[in-house]
mmJSON file of the N, C-alpha and C atoms, coordinates in Angstrom:
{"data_MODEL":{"atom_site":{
"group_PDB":["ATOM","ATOM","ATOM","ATOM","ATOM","ATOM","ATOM","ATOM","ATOM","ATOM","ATOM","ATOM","ATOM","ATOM","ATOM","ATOM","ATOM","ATOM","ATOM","ATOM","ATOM","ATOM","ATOM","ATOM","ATOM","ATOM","ATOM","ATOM","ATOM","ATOM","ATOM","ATOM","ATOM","ATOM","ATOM","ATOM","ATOM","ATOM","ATOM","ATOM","ATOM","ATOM","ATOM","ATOM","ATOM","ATOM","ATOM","ATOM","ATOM","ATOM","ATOM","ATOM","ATOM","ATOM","ATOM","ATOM","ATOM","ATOM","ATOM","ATOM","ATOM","ATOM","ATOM","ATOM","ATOM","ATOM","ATOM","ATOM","ATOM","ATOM","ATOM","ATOM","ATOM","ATOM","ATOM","ATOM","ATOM","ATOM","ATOM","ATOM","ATOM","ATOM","ATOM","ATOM","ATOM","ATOM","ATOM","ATOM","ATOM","ATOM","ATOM","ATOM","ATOM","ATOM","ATOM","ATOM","ATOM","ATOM","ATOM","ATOM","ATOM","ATOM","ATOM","ATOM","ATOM","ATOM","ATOM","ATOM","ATOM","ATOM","ATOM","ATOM","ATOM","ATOM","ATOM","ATOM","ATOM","ATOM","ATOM","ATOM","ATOM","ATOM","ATOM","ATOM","ATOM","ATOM","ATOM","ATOM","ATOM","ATOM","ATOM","ATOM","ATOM","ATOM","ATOM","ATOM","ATOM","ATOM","ATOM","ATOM","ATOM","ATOM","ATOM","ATOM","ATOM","ATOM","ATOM","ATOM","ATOM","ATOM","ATOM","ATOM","ATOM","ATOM","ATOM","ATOM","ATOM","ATOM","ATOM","ATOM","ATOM","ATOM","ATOM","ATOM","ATOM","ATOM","ATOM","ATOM","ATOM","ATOM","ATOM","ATOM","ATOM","ATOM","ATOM","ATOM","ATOM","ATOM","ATOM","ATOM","ATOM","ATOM","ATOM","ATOM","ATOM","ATOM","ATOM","ATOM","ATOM","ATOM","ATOM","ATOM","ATOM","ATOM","ATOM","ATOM","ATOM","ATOM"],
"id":[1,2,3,4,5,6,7,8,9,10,11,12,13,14,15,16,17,18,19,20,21,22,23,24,25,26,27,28,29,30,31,32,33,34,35,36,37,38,39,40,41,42,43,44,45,46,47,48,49,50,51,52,53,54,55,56,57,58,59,60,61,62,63,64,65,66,67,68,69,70,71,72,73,74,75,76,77,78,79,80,81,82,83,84,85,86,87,88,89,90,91,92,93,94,95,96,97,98,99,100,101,102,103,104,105,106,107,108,109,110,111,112,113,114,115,116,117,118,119,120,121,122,123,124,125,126,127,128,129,130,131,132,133,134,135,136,137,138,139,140,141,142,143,144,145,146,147,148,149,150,151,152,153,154,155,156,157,158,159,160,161,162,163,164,165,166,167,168,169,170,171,172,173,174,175,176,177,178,179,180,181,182,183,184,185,186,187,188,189,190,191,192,193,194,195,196,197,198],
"type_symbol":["N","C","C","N","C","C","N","C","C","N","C","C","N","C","C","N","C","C","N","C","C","N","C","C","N","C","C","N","C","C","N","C","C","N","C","C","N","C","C","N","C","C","N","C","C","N","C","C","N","C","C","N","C","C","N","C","C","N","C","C","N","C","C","N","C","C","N","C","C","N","C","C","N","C","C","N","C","C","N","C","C","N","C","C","N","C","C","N","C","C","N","C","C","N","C","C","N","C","C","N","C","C","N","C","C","N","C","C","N","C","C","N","C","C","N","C","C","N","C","C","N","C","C","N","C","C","N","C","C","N","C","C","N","C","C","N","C","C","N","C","C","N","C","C","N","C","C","N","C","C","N","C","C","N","C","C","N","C","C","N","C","C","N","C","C","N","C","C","N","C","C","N","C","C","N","C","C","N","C","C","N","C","C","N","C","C","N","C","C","N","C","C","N","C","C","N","C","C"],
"label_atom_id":["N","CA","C","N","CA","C","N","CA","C","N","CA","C","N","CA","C","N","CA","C","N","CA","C","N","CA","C","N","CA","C","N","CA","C","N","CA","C","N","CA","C","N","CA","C","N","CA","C","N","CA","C","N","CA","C","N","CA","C","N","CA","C","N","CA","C","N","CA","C","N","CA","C","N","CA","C","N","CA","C","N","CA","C","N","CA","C","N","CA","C","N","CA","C","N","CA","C","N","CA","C","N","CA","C","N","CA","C","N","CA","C","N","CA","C","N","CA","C","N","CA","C","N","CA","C","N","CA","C","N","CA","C","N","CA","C","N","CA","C","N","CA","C","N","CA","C","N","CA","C","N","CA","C","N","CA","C","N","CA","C","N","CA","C","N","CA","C","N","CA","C","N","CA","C","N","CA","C","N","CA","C","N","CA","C","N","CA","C","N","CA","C","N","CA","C","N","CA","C","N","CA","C","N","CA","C","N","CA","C","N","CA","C","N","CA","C","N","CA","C","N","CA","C","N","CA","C","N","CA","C"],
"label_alt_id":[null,null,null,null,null,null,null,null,null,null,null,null,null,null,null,null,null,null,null,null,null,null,null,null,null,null,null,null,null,null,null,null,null,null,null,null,null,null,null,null,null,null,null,null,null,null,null,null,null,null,null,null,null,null,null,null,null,null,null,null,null,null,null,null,null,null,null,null,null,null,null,null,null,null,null,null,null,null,null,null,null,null,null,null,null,null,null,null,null,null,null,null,null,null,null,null,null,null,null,null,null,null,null,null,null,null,null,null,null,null,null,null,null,null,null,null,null,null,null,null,null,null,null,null,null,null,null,null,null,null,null,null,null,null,null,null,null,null,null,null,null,null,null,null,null,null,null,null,null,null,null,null,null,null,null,null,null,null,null,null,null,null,null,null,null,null,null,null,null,null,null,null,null,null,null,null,null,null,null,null,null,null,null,null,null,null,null,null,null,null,null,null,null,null,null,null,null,null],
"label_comp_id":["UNK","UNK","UNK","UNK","UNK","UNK","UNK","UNK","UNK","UNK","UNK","UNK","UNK","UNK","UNK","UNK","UNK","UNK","UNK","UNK","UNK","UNK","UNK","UNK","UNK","UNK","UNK","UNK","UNK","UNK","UNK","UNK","UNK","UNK","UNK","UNK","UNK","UNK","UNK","UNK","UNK","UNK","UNK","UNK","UNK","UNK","UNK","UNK","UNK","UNK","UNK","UNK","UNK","UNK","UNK","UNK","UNK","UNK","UNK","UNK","UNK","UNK","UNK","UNK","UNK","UNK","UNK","UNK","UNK","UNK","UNK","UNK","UNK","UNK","UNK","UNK","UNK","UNK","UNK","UNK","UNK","UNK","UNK","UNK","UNK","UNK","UNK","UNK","UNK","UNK","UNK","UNK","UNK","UNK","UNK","UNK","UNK","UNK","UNK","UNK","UNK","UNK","UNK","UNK","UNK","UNK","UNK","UNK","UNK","UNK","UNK","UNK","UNK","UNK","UNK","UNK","UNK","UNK","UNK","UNK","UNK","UNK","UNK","UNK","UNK","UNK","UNK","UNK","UNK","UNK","UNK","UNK","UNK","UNK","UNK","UNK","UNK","UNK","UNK","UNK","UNK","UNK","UNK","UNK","UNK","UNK","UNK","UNK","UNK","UNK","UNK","UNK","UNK","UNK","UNK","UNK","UNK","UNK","UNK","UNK","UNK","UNK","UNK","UNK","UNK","UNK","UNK","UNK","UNK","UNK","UNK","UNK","UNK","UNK","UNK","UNK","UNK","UNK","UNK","UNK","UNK","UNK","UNK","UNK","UNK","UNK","UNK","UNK","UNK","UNK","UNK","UNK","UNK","UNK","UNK","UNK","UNK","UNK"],
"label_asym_id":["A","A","A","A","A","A","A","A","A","A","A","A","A","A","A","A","A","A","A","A","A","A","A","A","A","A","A","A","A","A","A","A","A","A","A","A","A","A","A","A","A","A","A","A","A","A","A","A","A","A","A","A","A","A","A","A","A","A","A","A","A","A","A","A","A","A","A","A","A","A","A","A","A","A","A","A","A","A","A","A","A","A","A","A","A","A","A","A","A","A","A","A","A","A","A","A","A","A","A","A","A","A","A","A","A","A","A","A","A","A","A","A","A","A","A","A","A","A","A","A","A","A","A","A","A","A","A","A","A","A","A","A","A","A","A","A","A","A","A","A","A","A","A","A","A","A","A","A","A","A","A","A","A","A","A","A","A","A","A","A","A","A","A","A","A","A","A","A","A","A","A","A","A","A","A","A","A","A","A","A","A","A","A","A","A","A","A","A","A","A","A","A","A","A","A","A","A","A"],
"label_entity_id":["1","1","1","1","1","1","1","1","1","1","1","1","1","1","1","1","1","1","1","1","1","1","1","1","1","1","1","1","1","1","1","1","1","1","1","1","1","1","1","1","1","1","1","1","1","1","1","1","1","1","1","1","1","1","1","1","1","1","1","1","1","1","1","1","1","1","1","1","1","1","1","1","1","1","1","1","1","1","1","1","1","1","1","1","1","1","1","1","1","1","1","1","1","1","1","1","1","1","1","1","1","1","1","1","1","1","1","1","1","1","1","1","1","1","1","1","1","1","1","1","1","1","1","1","1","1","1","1","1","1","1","1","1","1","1","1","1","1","1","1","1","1","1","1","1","1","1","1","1","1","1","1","1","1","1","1","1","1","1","1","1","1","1","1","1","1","1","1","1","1","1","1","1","1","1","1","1","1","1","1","1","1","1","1","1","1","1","1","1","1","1","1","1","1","1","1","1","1"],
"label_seq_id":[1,1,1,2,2,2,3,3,3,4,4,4,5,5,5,6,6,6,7,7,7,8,8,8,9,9,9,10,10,10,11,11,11,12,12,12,13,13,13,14,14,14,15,15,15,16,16,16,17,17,17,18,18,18,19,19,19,20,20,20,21,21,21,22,22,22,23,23,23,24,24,24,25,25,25,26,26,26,27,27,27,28,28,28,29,29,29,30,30,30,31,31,31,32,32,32,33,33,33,34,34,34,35,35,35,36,36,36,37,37,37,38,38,38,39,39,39,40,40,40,41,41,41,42,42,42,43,43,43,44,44,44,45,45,45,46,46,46,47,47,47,48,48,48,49,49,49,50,50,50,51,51,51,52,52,52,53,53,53,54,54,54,55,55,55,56,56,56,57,57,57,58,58,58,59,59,59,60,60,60,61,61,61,62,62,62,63,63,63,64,64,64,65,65,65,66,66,66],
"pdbx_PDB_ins_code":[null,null,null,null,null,null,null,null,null,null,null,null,null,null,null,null,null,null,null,null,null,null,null,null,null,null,null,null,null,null,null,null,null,null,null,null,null,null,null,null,null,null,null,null,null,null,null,null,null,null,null,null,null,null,null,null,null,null,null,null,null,null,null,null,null,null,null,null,null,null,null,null,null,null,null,null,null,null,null,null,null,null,null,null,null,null,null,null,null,null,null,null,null,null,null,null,null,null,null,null,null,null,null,null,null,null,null,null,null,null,null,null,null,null,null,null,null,null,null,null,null,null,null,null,null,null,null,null,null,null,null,null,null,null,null,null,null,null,null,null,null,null,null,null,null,null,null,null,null,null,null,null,null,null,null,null,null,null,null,null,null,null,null,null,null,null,null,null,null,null,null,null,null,null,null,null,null,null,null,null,null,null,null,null,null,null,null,null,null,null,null,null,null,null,null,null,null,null],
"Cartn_x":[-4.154,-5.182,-4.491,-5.087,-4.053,-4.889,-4.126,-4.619,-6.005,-6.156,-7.912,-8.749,-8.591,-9.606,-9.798,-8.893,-9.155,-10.023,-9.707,-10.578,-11.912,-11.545,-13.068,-13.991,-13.306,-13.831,-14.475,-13.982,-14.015,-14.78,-14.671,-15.842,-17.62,-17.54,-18.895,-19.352,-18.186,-18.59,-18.976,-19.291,-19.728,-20.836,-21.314,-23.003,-23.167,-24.722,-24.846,-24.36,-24.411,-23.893,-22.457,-21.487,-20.025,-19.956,-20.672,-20.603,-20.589,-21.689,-22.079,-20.551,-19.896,-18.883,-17.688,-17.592,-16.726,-16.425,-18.042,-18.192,-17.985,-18.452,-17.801,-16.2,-15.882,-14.5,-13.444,-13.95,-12.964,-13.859,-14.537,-14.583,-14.274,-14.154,-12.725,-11.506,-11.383,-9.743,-9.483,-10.271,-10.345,-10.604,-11.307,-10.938,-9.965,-9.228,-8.01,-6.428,-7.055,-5.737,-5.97,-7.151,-7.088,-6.805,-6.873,-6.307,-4.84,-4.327,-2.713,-1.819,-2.925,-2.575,-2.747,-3.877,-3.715,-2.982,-2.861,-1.474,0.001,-0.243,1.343,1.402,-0.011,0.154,-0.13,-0.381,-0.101,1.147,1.878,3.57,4.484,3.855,4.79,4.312,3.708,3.062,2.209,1.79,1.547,-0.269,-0.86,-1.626,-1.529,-0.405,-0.028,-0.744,-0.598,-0.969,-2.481,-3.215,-4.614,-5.243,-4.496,-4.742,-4.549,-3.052,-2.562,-4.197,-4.366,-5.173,-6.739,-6.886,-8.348,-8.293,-7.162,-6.795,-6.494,-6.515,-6.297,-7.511,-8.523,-9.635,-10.53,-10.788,-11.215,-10.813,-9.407,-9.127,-9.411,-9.893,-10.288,-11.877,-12.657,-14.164,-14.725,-13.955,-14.353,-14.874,-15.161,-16.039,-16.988,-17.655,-19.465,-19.698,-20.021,-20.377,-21.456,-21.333,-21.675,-23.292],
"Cartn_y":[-29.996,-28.999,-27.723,-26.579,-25.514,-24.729,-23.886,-23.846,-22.43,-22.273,-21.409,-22.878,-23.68,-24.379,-25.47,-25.563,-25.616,-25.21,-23.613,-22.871,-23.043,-22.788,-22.9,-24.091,-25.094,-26.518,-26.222,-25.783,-25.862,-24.44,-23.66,-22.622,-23.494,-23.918,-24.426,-25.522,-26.578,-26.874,-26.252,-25.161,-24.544,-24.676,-24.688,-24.663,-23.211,-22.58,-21.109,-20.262,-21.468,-20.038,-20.049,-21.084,-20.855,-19.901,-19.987,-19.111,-17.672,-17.131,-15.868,-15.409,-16.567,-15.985,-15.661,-16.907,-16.632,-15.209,-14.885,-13.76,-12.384,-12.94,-11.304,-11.395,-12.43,-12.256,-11.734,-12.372,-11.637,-10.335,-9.865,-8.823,-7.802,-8.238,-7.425,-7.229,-8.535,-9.063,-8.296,-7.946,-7.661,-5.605,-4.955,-4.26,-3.498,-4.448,-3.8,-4.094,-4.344,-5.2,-4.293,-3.533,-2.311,-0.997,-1.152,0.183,0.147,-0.976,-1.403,-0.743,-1.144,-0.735,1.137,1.578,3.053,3.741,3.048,3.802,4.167,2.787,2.8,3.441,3.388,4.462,5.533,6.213,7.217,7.522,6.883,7.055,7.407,6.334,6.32,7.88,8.205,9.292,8.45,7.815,7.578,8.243,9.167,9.581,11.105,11.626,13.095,13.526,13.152,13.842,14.287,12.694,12.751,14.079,14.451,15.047,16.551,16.801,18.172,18.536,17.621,17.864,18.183,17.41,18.132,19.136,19.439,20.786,22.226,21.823,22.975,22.867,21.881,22.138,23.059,22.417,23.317,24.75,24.911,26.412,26.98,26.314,27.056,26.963,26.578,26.892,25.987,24.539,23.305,22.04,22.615,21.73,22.333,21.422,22.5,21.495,21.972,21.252,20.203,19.128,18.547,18.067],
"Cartn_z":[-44.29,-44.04,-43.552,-44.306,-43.804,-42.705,-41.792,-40.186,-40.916,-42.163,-42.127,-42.365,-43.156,-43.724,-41.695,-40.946,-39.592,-38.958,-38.613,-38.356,-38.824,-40.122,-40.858,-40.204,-40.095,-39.479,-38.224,-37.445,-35.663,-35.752,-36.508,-35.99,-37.056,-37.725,-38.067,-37.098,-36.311,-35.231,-33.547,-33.895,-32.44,-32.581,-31.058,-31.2,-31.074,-31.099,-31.225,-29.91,-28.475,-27.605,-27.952,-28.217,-28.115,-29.873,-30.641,-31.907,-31.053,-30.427,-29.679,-29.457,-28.434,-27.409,-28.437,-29.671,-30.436,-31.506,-31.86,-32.262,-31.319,-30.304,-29.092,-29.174,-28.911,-28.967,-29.989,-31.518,-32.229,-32.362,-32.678,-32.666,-32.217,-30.423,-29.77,-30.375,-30.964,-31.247,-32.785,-33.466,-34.817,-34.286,-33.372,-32.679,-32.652,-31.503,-31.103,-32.215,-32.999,-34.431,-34.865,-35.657,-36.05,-35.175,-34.485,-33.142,-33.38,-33.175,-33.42,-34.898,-35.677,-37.053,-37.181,-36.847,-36.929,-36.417,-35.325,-33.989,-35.233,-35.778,-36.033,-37.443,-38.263,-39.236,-39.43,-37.79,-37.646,-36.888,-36.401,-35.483,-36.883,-38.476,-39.352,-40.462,-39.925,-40.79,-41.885,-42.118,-43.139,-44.018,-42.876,-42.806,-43.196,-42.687,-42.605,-44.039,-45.209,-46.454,-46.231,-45.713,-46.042,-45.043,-44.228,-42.807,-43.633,-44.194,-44.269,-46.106,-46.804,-47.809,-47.04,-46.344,-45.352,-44.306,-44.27,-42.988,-44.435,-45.485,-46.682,-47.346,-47.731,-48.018,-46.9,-45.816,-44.91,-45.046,-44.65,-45.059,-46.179,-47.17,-48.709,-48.431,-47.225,-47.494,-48.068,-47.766,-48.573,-47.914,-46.653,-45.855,-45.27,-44.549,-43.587,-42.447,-41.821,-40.336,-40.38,-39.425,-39.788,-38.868],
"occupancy":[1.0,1.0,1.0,1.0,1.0,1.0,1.0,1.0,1.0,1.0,1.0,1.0,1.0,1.0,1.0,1.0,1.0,1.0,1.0,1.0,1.0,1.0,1.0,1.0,1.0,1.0,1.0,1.0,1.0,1.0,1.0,1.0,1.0,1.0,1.0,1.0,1.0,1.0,1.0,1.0,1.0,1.0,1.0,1.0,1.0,1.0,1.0,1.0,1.0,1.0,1.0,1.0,1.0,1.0,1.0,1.0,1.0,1.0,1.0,1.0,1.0,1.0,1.0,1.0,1.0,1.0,1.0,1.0,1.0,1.0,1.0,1.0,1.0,1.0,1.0,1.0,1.0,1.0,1.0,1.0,1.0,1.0,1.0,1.0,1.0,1.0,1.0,1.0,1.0,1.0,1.0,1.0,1.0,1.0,1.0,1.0,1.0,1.0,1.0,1.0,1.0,1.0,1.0,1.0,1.0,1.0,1.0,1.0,1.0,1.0,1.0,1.0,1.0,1.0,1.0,1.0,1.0,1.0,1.0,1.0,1.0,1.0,1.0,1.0,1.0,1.0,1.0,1.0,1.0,1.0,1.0,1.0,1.0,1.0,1.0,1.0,1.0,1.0,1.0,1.0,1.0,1.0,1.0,1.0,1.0,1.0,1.0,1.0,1.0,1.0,1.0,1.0,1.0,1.0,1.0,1.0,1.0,1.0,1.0,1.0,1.0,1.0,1.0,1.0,1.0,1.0,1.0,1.0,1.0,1.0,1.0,1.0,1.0,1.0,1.0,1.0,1.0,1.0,1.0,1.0,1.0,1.0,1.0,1.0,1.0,1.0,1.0,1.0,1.0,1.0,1.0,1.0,1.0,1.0,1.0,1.0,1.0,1.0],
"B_iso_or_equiv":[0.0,0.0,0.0,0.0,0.0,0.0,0.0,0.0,0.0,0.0,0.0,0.0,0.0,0.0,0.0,0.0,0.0,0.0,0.0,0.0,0.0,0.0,0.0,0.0,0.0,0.0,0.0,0.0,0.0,0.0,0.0,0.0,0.0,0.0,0.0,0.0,0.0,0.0,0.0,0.0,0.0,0.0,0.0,0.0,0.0,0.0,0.0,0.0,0.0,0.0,0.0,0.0,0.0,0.0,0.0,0.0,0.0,0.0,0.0,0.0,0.0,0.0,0.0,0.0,0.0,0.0,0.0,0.0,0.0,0.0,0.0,0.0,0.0,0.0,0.0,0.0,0.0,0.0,0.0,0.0,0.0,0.0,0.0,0.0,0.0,0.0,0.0,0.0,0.0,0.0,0.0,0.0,0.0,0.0,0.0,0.0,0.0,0.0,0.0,0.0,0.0,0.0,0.0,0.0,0.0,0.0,0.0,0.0,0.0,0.0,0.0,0.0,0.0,0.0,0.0,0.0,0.0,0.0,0.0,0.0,0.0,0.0,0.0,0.0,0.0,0.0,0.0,0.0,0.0,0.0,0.0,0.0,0.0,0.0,0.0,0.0,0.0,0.0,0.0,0.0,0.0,0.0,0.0,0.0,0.0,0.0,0.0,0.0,0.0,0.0,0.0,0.0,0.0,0.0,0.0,0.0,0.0,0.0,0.0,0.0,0.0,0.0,0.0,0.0,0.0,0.0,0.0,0.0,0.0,0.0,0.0,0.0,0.0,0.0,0.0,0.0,0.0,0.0,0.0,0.0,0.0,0.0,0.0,0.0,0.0,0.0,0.0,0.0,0.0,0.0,0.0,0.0,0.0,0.0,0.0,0.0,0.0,0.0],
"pdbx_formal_charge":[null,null,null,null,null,null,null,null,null,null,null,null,null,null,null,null,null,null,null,null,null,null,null,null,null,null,null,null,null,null,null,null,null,null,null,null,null,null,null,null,null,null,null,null,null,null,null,null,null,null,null,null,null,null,null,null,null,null,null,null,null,null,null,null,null,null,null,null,null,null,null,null,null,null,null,null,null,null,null,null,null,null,null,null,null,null,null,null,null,null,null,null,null,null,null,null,null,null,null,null,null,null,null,null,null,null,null,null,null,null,null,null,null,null,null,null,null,null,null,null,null,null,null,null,null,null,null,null,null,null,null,null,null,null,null,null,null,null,null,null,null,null,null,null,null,null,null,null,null,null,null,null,null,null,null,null,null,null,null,null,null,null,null,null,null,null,null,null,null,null,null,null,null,null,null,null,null,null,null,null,null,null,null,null,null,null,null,null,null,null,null,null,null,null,null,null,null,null],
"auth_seq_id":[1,1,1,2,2,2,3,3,3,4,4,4,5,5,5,6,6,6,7,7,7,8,8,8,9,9,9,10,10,10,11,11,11,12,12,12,13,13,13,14,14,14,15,15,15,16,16,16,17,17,17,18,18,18,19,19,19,20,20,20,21,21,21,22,22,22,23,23,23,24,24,24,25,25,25,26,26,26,27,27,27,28,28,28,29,29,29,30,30,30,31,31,31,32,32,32,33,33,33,34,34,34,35,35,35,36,36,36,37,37,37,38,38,38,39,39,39,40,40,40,41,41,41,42,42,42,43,43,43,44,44,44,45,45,45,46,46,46,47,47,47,48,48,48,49,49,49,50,50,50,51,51,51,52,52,52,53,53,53,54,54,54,55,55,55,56,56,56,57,57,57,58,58,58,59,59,59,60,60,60,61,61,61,62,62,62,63,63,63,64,64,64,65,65,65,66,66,66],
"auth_comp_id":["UNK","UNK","UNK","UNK","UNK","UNK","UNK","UNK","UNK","UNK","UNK","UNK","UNK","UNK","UNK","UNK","UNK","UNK","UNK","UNK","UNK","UNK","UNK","UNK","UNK","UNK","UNK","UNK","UNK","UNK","UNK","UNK","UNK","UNK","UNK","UNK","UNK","UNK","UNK","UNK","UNK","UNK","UNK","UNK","UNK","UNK","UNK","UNK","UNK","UNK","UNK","UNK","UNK","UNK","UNK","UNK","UNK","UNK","UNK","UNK","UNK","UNK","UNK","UNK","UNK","UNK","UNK","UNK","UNK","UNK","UNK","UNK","UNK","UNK","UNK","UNK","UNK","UNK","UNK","UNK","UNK","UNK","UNK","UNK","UNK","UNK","UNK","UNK","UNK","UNK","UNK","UNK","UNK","UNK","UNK","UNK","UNK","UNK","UNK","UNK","UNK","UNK","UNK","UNK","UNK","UNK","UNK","UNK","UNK","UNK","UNK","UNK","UNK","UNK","UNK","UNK","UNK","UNK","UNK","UNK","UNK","UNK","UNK","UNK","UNK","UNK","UNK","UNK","UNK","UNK","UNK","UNK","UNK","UNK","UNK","UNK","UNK","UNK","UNK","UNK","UNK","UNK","UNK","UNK","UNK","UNK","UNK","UNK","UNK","UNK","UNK","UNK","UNK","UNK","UNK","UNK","UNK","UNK","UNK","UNK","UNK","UNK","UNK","UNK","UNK","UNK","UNK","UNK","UNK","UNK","UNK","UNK","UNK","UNK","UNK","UNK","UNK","UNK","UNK","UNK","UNK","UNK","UNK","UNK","UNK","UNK","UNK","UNK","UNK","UNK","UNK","UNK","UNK","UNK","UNK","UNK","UNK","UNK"],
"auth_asym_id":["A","A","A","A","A","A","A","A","A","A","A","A","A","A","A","A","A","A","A","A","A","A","A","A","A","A","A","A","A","A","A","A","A","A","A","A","A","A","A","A","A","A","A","A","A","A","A","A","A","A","A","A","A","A","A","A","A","A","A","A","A","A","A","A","A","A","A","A","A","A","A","A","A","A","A","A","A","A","A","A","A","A","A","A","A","A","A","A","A","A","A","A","A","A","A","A","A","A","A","A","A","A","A","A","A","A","A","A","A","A","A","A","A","A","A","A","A","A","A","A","A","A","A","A","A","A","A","A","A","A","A","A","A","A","A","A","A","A","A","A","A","A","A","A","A","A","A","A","A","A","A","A","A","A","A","A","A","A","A","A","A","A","A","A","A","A","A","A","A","A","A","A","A","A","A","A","A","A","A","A","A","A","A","A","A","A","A","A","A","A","A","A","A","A","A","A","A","A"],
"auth_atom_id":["N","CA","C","N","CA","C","N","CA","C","N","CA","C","N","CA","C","N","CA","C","N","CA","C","N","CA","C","N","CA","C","N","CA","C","N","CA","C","N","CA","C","N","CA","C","N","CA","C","N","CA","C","N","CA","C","N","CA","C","N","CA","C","N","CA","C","N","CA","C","N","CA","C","N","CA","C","N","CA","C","N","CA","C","N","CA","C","N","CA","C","N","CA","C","N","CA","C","N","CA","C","N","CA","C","N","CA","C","N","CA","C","N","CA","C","N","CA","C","N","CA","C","N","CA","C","N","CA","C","N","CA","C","N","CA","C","N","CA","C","N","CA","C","N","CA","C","N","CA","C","N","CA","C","N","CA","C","N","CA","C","N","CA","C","N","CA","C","N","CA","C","N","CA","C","N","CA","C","N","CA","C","N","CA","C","N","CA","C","N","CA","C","N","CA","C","N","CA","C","N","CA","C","N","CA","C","N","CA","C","N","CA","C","N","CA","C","N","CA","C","N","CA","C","N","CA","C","N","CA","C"],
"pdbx_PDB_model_num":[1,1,1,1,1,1,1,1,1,1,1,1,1,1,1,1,1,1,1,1,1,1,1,1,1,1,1,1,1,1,1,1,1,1,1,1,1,1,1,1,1,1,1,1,1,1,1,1,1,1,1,1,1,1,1,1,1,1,1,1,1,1,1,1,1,1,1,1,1,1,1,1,1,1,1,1,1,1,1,1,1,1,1,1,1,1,1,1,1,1,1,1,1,1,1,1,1,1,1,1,1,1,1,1,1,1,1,1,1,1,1,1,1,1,1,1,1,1,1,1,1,1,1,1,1,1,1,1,1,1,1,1,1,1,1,1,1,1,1,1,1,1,1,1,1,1,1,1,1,1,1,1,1,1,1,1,1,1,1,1,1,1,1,1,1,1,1,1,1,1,1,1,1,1,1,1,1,1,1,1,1,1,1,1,1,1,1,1,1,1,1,1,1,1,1,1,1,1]
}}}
């Protein structure tokens, strides 16, 4: 059994309050994994293009408030 089809197991065995707690929890956890991930693709630049192409549309009169 591979450790999702596990998971998969042991989360259909929760009852609904430990489902609740399980669902607050990753959702933190799923959260802050993406916080982790933007940090670092923005440390690696990997954003810079999408940033410098909407900082030159703007300057061409290519956006409006929102």
């Amino acid at each position: 059994m591979t450790k999702i089809e596990k998971l998969v197991r042991d989360v259909r065995a929760l009852s609904e309050k430990e489902l609740v707690r399980f669902r607050e929890w990753f959702a933190e956890f799923d959260a802050a994994a993406w916080d982790r991930q933007l940090d670092e693709d923005v440390q690696a630049g990997k954003l810079d293009a999408m940033a410098d192409a909407a900082l030159a549309d703007h300057r061409a009169g290519r956006s409006r408030k929102l």
